[in-house]
C-alpha positions as a printed Julia matrix, in Angstrom:
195×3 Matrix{Float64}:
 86.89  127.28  104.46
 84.45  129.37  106.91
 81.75  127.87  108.73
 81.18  124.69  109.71
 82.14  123.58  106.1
 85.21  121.67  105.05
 87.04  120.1   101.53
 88.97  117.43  102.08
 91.01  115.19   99.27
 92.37  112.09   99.03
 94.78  110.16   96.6
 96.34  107.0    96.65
 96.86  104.32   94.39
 93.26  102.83   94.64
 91.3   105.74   94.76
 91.04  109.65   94.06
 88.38  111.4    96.14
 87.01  114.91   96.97
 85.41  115.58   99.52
 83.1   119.08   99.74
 80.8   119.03  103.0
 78.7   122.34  104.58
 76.43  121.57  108.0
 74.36  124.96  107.5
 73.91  125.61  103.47
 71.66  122.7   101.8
 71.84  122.44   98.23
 71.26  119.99   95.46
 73.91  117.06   96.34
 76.53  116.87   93.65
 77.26  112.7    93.9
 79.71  111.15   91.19
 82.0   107.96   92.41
 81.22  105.58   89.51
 78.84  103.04   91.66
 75.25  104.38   90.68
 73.74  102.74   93.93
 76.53  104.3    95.58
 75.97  107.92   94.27
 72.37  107.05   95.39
 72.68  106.32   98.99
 75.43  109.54   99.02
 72.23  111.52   97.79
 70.2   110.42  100.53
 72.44  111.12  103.06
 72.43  114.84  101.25
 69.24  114.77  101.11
 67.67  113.82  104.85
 70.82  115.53  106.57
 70.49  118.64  105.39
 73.9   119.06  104.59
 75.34  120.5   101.01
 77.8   117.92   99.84
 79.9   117.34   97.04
 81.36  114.04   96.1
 83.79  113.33   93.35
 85.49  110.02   93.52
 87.4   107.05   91.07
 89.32  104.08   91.69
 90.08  100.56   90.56
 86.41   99.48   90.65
 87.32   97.08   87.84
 89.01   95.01   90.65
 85.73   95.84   92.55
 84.74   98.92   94.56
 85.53   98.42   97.6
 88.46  100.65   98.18
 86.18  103.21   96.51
 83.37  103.05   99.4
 85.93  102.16  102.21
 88.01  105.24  100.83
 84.66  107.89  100.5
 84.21  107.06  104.29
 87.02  108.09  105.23
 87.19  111.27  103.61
 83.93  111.93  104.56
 84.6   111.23  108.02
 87.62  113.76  107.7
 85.67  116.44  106.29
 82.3   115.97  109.38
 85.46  116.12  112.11
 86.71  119.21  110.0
 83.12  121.08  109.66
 82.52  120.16  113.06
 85.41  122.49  114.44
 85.42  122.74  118.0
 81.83  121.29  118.36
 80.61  124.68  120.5
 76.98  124.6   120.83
 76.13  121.14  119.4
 72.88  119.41  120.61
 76.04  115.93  120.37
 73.34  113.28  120.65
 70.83  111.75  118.62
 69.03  108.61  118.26
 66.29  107.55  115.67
 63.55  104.37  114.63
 63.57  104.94  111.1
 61.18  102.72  109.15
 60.92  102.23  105.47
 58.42  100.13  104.21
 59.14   96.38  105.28
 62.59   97.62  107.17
 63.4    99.4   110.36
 66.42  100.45  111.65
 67.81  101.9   114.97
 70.53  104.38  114.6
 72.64  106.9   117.8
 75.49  109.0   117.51
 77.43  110.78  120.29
 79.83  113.4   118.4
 82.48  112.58  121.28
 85.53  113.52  119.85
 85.98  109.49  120.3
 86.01  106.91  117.64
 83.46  103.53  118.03
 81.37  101.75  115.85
 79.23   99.27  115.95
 76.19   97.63  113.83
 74.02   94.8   113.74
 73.45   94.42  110.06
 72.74   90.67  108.09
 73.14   92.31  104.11
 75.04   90.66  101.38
 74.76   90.7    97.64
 75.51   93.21   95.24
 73.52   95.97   94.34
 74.94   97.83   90.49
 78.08   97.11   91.85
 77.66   97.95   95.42
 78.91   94.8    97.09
 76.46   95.18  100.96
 79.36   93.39  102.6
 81.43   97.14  102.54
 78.68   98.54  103.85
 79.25   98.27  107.6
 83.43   99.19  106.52
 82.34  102.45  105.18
 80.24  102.98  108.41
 83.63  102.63  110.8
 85.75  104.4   108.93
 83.31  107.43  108.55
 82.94  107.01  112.68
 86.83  106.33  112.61
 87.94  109.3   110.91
 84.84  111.81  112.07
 85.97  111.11  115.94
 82.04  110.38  117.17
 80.48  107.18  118.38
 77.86  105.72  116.17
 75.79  102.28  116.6
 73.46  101.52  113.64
 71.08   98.36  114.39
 69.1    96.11  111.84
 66.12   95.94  113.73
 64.23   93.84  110.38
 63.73   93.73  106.97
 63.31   91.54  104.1
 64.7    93.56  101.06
 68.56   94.38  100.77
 67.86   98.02   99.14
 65.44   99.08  101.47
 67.72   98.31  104.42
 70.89   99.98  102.45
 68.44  102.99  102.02
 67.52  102.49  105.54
 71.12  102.71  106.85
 71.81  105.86  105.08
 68.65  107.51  105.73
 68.65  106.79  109.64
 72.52  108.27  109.5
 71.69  111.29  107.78
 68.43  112.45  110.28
 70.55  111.28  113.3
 73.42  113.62  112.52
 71.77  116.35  111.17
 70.36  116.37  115.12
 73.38  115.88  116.74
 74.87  118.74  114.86
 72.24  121.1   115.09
 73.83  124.43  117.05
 71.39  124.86  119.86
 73.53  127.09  122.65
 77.1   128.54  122.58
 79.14  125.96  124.96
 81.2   122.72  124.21
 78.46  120.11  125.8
 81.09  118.07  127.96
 82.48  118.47  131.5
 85.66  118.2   130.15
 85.57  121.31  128.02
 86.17  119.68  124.67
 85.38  117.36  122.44
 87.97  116.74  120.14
 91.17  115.24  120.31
């Protein structure tokens, strides 16, 4: 695809995902996996990113959906590393405080070219099928497979969804930063930031 837009798909036994992701051409987000919070936290990533993104997505959520969340992360990941291309002109860093209500959260992302993750998140439950637990495994393997660094801190909250929406929220506004073109040069001494 041109741009700084990518479609990536996935199929395995557990799941069947799409994938359609543009950095530069916001639109309505078009969010179906099955998992209604899901689809809802995929919208506000859409949403407070910027970002035009399609999301199409099954799998054997009557086991339970984890492979489903685990396996949108990664493909999401893959299609951000994809968009990204060579990363000329990218601002690379961001940080944000994002409060909402009751919560806060403390999110930072260096588009590297180097995988890490890392959170500081006390969730459980289930939320319409969204078990919090896979919340902080669809976090690494979107850093995993999108090649950037990204630490996303609990700083407190009382309410589950709120620091879900939180999560998602902070992640969207920090990337859509640290992807922002602002010159015409990799930003590294090194002359690259990809693998």
């Amino acid at each position: 695809m041109n741009g700084r837009r990518a479609l990536v798909e996935r199929e395995t036994k557990e799941t069947d995902l799409v994938v359609e992701l543009s950095l530069d051409d916001y639109n309505d987000p078009l969010i179906d996996t099955t998992v209604p919070f899901f689809d809802h936290m995929l919208e506000q990533l859409a949403k407070h990113s910027g970002f035009a993104l399609r999301v199409e997505g099954s799998g054997d959520t009557e086991i339970d959906s984890h492979h489903l969340i685990e396996d949108t992360g990664i493909v999401l990941g893959q299609a951000l590393n994809e968009a990204l291309g060579e990363r000329r002109g990218i601002s690379r860093y961001a940080s944000l405080d994002l409060v909402f209500d009751e919560t806060m959260v403390r999110g930072a992302v260096d588009i590297s070219g180097r995988a890490f993750f890392d959170c500081n998140l006390e969730i459980d439950g289930d939320i319409e099928g969204f078990p919090l637990e896979v919340l902080p495994e669809f976090l690494r393997s979107f850093a995993d497979q999108a090649n950037i660094t990204l630490h996303i801190d609990q700083i407190k909250s009382s309410n589950r969804h709120h620091l879900a929406e939180a999560v998602f929220k902070c992640l969207a506004r920090i990337l859509r930063a640290a992807v922002k073109v602002t010159g015409e040069d990799v930003p590294s001494t090194k002359g690259t930031l990809t693998k």
